[in-house]
C-alpha positions in Angstrom: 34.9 20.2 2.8 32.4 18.7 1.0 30.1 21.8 -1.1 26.8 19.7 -0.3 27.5 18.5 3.7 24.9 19.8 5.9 26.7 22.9 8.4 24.1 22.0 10.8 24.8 18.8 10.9 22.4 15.6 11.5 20.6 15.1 14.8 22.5 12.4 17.0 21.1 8.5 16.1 18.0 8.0 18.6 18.2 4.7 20.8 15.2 3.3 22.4 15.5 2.0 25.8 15.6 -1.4 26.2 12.6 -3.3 28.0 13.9 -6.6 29.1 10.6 -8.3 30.7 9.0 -7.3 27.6 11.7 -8.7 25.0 11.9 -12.0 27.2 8.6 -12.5 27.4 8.1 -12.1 23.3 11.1 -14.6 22.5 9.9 -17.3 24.8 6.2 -17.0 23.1 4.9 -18.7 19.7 2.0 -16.1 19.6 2.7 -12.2 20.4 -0.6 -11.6 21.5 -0.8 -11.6 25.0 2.4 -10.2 24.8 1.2 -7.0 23.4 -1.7 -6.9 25.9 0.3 -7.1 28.8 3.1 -5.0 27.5 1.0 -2.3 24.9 4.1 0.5 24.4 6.0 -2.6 23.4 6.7 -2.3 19.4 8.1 -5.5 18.8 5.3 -7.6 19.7 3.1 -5.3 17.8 5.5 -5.5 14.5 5.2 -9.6 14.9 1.2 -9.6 14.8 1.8 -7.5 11.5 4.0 -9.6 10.0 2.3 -13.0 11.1 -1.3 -11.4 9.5 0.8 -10.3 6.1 2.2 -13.6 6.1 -1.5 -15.2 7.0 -2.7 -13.0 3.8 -5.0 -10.6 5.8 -3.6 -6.9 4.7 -6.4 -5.4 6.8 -5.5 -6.9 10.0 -1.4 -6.4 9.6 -2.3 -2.8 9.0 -3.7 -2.3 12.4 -1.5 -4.3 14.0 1.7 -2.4 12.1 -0.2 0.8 13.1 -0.3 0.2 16.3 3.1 -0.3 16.5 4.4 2.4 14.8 2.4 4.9 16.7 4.1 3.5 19.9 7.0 3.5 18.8 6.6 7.3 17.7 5.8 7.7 21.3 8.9 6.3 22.9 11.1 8.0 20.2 10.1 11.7 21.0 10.5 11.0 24.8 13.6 9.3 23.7 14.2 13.2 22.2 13.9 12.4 18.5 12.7 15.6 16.8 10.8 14.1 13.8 14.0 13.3 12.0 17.6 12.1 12.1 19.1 8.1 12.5 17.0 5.4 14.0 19.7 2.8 14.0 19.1 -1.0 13.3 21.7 -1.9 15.0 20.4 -1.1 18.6 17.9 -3.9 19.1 15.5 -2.0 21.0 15.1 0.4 17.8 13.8 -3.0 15.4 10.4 -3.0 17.3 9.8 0.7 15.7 11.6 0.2 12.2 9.5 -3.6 11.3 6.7 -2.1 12.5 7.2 0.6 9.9 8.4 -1.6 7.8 4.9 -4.0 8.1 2.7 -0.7 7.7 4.1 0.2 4.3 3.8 -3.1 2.8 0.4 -3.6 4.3 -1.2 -0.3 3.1 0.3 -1.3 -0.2 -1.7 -4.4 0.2 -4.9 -2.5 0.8 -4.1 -0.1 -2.3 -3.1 2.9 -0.1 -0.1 3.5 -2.2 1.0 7.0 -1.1 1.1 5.7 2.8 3.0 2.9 1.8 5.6 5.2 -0.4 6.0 7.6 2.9 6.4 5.0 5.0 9.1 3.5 2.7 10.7 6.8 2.1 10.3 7.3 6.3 12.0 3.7 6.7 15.2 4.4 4.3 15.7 7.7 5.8 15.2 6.6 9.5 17.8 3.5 8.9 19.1 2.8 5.0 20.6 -0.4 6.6 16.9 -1.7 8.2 15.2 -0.6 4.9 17.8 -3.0 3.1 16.8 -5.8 5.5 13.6 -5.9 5.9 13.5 -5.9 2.0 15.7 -8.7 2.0 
């Protein structure tokens, strides 16, 4: 037994349910927009608004956007019964929406100079899913 393994162990890897009419209606649209109006909760459509404004060069707007999402996706992962910690796997597709969304808020408030947000939410990122962090920074 290893002298630094954790006896309590890690809480189980938290999967987000899936929402199909949601995740349809985003891949068959070139602008997530109305997609995030009609389907608000949905974290994915929130993450692409981020990542289209940081990609548009308007920090400000990506941070809302990436806010938004993350905050969602907070919701859905406690009544998913994540405790504030453990695995958010990037393999289960319905957990990306969360983990880009993160992803677009740290390099956003890093944008606007908020350099301790974007530090936790990198931190929150590689300890949430080492294997998302290491994509999404690809």
């Amino acid at each position: 037994m290893s002298l630094h393994q954790n006896l309590l162990g890690e809480p189980p890897a938290t999967r987000l349910p899936d929402d199909p009419e949601a995740r349809e209606a985003l891949a068959a649209s070139e602008d997530p927009t109305p997609v995030a109006g009609r389907f608000p909760a949905y974290s994915s459509a929130w993450a692409r608004l981020a990542e289209n404004a940081l990609a548009q060069g308007q920090p400000v707007a990506a941070y809302a956007y990436a806010r938004t999402g993350y905050h969602r996706g907070l919701d859905q992962l406690r009544r998913a019964g994540w405790k504030g910690h453990g695995p958010i796997p990037w393999d289960h597709e319905p957990n990306r929406g969360f983990l880009r969304a993160l992803h677009a808020l740290g390099v956003a408030a890093g944008e606007i100079g908020e350099a301790e947000e974007a530090e936790r939410c990198s931190t929150f990122l590689r300890e949430s899913s080492a294997e998302a962090a290491d994509a999404l920074s690809a």
